[in-house]
C-alpha positions as CSV (number, residue, x, y, z in Angstrom):
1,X,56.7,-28.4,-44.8
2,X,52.9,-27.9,-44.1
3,X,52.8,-31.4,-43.2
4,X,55.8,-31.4,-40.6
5,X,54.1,-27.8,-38.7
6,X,51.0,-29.6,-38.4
7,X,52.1,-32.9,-36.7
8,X,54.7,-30.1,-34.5
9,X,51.4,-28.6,-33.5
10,X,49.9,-31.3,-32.3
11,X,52.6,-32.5,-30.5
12,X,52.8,-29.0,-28.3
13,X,48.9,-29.0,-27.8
14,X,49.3,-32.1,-26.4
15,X,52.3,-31.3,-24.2
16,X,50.3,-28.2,-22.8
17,X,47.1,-30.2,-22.1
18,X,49.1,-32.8,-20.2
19,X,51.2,-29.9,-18.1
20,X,47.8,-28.4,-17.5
21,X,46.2,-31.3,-16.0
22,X,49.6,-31.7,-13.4
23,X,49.3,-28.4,-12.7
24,X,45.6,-28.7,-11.4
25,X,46.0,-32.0,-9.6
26,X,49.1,-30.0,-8.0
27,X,47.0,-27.3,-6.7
28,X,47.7,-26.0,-2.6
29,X,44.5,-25.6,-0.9
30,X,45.6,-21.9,-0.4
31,X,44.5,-21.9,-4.3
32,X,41.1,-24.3,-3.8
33,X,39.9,-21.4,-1.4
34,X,40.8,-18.5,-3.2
35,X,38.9,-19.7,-6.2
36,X,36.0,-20.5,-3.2
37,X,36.2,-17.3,-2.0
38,X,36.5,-15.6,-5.7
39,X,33.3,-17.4,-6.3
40,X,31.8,-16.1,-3.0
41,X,32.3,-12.0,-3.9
42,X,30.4,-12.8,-7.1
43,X,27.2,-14.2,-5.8
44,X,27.9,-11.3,-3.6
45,X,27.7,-8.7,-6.0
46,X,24.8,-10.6,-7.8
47,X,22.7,-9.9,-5.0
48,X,23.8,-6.4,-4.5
49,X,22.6,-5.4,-7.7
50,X,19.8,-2.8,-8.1
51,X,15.9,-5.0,-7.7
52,X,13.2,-3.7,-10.2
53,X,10.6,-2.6,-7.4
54,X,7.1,-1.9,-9.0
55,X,4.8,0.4,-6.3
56,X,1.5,1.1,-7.0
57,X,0.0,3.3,-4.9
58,X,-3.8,4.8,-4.8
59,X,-4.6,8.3,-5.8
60,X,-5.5,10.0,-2.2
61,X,-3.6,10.2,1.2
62,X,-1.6,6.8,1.0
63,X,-0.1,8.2,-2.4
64,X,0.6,11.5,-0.5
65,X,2.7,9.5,1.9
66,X,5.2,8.6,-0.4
67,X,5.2,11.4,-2.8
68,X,9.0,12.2,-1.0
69,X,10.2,8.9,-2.1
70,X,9.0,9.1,-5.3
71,X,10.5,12.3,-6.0
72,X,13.7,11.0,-4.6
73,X,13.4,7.8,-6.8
74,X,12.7,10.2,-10.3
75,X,15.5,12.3,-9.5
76,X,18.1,10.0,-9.3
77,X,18.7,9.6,-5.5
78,X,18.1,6.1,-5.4
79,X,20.3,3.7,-6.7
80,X,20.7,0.7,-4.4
81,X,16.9,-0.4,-5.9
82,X,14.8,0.4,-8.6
83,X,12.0,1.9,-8.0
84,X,8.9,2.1,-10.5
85,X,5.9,4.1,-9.1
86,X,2.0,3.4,-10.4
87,X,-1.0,5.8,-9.2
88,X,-4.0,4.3,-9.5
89,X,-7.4,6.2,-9.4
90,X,-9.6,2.7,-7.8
91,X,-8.6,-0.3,-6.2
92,X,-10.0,-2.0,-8.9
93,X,-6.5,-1.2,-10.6
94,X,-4.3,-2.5,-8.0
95,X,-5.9,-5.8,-7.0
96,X,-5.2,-7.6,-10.9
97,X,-1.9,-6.1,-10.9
98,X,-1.1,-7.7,-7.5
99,X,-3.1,-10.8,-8.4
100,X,-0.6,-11.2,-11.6
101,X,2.4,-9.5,-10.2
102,X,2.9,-6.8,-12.0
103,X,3.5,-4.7,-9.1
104,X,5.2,-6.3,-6.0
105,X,4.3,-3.7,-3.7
106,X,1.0,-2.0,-3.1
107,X,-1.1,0.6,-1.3
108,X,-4.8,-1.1,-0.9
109,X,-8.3,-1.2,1.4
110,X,-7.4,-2.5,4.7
111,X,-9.6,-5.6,4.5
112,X,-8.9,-5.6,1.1
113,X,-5.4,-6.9,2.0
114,X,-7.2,-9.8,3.9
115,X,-9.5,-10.5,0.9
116,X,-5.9,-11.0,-1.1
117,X,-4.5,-13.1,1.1
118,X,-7.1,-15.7,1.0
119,X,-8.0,-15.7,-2.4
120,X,-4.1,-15.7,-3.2
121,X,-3.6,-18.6,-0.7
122,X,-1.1,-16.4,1.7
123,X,0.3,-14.5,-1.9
124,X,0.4,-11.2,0.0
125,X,1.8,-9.6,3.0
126,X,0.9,-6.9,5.2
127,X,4.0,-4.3,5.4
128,X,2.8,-1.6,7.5
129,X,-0.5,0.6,8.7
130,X,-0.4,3.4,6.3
131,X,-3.6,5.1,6.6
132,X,-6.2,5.6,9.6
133,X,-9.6,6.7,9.7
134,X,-10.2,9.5,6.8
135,X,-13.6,8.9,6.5
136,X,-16.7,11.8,6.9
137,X,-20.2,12.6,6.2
138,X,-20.5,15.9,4.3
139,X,-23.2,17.8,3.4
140,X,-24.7,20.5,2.1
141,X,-26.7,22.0,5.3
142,X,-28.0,21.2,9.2
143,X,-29.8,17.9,8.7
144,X,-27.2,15.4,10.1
145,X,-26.0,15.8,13.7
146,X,-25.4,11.9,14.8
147,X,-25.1,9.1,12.8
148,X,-28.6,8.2,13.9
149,X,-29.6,11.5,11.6
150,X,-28.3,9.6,8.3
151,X,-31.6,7.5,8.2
152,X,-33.8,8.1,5.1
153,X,-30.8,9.4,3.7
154,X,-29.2,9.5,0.0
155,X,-25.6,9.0,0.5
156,X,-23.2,9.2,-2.2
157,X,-20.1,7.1,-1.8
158,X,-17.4,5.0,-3.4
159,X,-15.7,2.2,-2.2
160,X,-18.0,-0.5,-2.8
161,X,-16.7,-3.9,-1.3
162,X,-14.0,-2.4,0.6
163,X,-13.3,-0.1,3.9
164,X,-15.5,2.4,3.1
165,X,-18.6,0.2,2.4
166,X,-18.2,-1.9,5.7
167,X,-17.0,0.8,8.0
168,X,-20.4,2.6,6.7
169,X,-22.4,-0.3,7.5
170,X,-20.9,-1.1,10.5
171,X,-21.7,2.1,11.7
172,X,-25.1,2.5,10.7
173,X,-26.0,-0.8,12.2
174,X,-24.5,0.0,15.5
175,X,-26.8,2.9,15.5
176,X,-30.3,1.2,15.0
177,X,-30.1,1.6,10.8
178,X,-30.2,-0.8,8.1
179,X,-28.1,-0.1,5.3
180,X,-29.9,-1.9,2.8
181,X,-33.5,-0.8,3.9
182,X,-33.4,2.5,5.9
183,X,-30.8,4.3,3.6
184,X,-29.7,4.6,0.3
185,X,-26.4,4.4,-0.8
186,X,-25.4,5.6,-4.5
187,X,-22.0,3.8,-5.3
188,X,-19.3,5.7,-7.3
189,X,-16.2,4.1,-8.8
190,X,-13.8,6.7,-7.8
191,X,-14.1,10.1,-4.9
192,X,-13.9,12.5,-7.6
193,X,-17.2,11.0,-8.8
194,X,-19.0,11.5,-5.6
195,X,-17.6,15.2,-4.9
196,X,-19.0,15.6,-8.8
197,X,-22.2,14.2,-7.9
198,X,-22.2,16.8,-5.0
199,X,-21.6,19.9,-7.1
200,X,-25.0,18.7,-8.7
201,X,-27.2,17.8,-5.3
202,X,-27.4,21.1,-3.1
203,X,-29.1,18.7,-0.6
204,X,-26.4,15.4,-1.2
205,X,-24.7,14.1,1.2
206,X,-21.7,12.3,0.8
207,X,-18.9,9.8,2.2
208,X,-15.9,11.0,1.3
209,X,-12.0,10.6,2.3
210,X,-9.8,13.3,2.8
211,X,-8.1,14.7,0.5
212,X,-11.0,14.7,-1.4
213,X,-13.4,16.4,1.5
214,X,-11.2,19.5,1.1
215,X,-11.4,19.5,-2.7
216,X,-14.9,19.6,-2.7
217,X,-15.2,22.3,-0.3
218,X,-12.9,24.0,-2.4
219,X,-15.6,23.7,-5.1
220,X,-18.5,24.4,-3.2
221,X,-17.5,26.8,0.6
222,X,-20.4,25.8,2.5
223,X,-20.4,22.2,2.6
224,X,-19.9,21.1,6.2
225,X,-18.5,17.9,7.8
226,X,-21.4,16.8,9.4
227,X,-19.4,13.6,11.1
228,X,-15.9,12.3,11.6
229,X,-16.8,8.0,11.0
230,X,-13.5,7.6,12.9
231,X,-15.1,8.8,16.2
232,X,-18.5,7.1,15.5
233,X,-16.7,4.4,15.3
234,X,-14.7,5.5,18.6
235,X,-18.1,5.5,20.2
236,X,-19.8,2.7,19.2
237,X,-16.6,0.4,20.3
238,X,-16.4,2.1,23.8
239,X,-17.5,-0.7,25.1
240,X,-16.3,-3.5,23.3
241,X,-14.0,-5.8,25.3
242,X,-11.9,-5.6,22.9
243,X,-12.0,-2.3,20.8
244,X,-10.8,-1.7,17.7
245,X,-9.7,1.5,15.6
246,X,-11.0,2.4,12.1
247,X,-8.1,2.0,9.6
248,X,-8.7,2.6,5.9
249,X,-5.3,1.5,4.2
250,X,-2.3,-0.6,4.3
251,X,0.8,-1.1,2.0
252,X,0.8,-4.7,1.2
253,X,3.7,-6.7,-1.1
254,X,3.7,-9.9,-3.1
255,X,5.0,-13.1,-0.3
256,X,7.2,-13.9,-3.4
257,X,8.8,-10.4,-3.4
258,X,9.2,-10.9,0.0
259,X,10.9,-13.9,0.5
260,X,13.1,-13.5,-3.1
261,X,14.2,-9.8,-1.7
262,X,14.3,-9.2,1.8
263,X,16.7,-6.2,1.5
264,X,14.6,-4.7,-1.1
265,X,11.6,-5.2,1.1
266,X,13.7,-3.5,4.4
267,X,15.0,-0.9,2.2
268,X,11.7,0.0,0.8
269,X,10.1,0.4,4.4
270,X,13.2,2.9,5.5
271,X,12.3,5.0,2.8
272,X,8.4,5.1,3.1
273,X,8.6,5.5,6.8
274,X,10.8,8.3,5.8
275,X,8.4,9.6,3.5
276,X,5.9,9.6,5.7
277,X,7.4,11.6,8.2
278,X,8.9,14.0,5.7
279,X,5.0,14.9,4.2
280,X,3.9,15.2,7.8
281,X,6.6,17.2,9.0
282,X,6.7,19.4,6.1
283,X,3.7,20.1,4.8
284,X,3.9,23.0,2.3
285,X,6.9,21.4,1.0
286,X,4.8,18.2,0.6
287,X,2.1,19.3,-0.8
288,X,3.8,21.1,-3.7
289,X,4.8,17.3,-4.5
290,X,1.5,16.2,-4.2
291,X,0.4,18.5,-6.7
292,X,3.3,17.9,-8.9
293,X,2.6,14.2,-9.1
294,X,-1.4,15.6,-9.6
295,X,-3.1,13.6,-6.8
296,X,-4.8,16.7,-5.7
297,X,-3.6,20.2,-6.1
298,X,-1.0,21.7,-3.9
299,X,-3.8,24.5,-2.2
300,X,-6.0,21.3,-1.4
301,X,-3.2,19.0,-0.4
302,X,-1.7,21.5,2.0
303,X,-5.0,22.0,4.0
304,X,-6.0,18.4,3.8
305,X,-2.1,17.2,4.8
306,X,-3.4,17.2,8.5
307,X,-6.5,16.0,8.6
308,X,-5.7,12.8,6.6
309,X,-4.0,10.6,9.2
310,X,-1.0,9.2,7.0
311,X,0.9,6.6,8.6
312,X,3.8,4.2,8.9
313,X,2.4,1.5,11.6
314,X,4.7,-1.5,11.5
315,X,5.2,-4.7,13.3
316,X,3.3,-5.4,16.5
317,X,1.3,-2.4,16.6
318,X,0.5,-3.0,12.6
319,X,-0.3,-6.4,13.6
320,X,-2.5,-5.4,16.6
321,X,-4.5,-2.7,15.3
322,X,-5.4,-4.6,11.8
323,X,-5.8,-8.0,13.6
324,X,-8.8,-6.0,15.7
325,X,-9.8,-4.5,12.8
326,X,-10.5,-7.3,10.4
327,X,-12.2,-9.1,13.1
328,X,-15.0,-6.7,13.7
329,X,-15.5,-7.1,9.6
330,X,-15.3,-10.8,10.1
331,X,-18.1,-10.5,12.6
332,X,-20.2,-8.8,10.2
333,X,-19.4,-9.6,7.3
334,X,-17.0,-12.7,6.7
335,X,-17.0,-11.8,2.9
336,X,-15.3,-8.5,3.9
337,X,-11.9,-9.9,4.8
338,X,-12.2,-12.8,2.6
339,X,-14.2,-15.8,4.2
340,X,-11.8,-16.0,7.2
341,X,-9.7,-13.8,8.8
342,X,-6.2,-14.4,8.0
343,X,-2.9,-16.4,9.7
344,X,0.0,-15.2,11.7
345,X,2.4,-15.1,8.7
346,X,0.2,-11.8,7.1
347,X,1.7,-9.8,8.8
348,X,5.1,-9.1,8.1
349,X,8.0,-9.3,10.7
350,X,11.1,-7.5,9.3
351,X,14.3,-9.6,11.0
């Protein structure tokens, strides 16, 4: 009996493999395109599903701008992407996690964008303009007026090898000053070490950004802005036949990223832009975020909000104000945008 239900199998497999095979060589092309088309709607849910998106952002005004979207993205208001957010305390954080993409999207140095580019050989693109000039001399006292004032000078800084450093020297050099001979400048690794060093100089003078001007005011009442670098710079390119403005940051993301997720890309520049009229629009509300995420506190954030020039500068205005700015670095220094300023594909085009 076992015997007989064993060949009986067989013999019905092979009738059903045989009707099987008619069938498909008797399918209707009705049948051919809905298989197509069944085929289409899931590639098309494959690429609608959620991208990881890592920002890293630096501790200061451009990761003020998207304190809105970060909140959004923490409590649950985002779920077309997913967002991951990093703040960093020094550049020196972002560049190896950009260089080894473990972030795909980043807040850097204006020319240190440039500098990416051509050591990555075109790995990074320019999104948008998200910070402009935040840069000023502080002191403690009467002794600078001008920039011409700074010579002989101690100045405390931080941003070595990046926007601060070359807008400094560009500046000083404009103005009859060597920056390696008539001045001296004492280089920090982060702000917070400079407003520190400040607490300890009575007489120091400093470069510093805002927000971190108004935190060491906050510290210490009767340090003064002495100059706003963003209108020395004003004045020294009045007349320049060409003239550029002073940017400090832009929101750079990996080429990679870029071309592997263009909607990720366009939806992430909806929501900064967003952002960044949100924490300009609203500043108390803002700066409660800004102290919740503990860039600065919420009393410094909301007096420094205004004075710190946050951004969202995209497409041919991005591209024309960072094009001029790069090439008064190159002109000084080519080492400060990398050896060569960089091609037409930097700067990112959204279609």
């Amino acid at each position: 009996m076992k015997k007989r239900t064993k060949k009986l199998g067989a013999i019905l497999l092979a009738f059903a493999m045989t009707a099987s095979m008619l069938a498909g060589c008797g399918s209707s092309p009705a049948d051919s395109e809905g298989e197509e088309q069944t085929q289409s709607e899931v590639e098309e849910a494959q690429s609608s599903e959620p991208v990881d998106v890592n920002v890293t952002a630096l501790k200061g005004p451009t990761a003020m701008g998207m304190v809105r979207m970060m909140d959004d993205a923490d409590n649950g208001k985002i779920d077309n992407e997913n967002y991951q957010f990093t703040i960093a305390a020094s550049i020196d954080e972002v560049t190896p996690a950009i260089s080894q993409g473990e972030t795909d999207i980043a807040a850097v140095p204006a020319n240190v964008s440039s500098v990416l580019y051509n050591k990555l050989d075109g790995g990074v693109q320019v999104l948008a303009v998200n910070t402009l000039g935040v840069l000023y001399i502080v002191e403690n006292g009467d002794t600078v007026q001008s920039a011409a004032d700074l010579k002989g000078k101690t100045i405390y800084a931080s941003g070595k090898g990046a926007t601060p450093e070359y807008a400094l020297n560009y500046i000083l050099e404009e103005n009859g000053i060597d920056p390696a001979a008539d001045v001296t400048i004492e280089w920090k690794s982060e702000h917070s070490e400079c407003v520190a060093a400040l607490a300890q100089d009575p007489s120091g003078i400093a470069m510093l950004p805002q927000p971190f001007v108004t935190t060491a005011q906050t510290k210490d009442p009767d340090l003064r802005v002495a100059l706003d670098l963003t209108e020395e710079w004003d004045k020294v390119q009045e007349d320049a036949e060409n003239p550029s403005a002073l940017l400090t940051g832009v929101v750079i993301a990996r080429t990679e990223f870029v071309q592997e997720h263009p909607e990720a890309v366009s939806d992430f520049m909806e929501r900064y832009k967003s952002s960044v009229e949100f924490v300009n629009e609203n500043v108390e509300e803002a700066a409660q975020l800004v102290g919740s995420y503990d860039i600065v506190t919420a009393e410094v954030a909301q007096k420094a909000i205004p004075a710190c020039n946050i951004v969202c500068i995209t497409g041919d205005e991005m591209q024309e104000k960072l094009s001029g700015y790069l090439a008064v670095l190159n002109e000084q220094n080519p080492e400060a945008v990398g050896g060569q300023l960089p091609d037409e594909d930097f700067y990112y085009t959204q279609e």
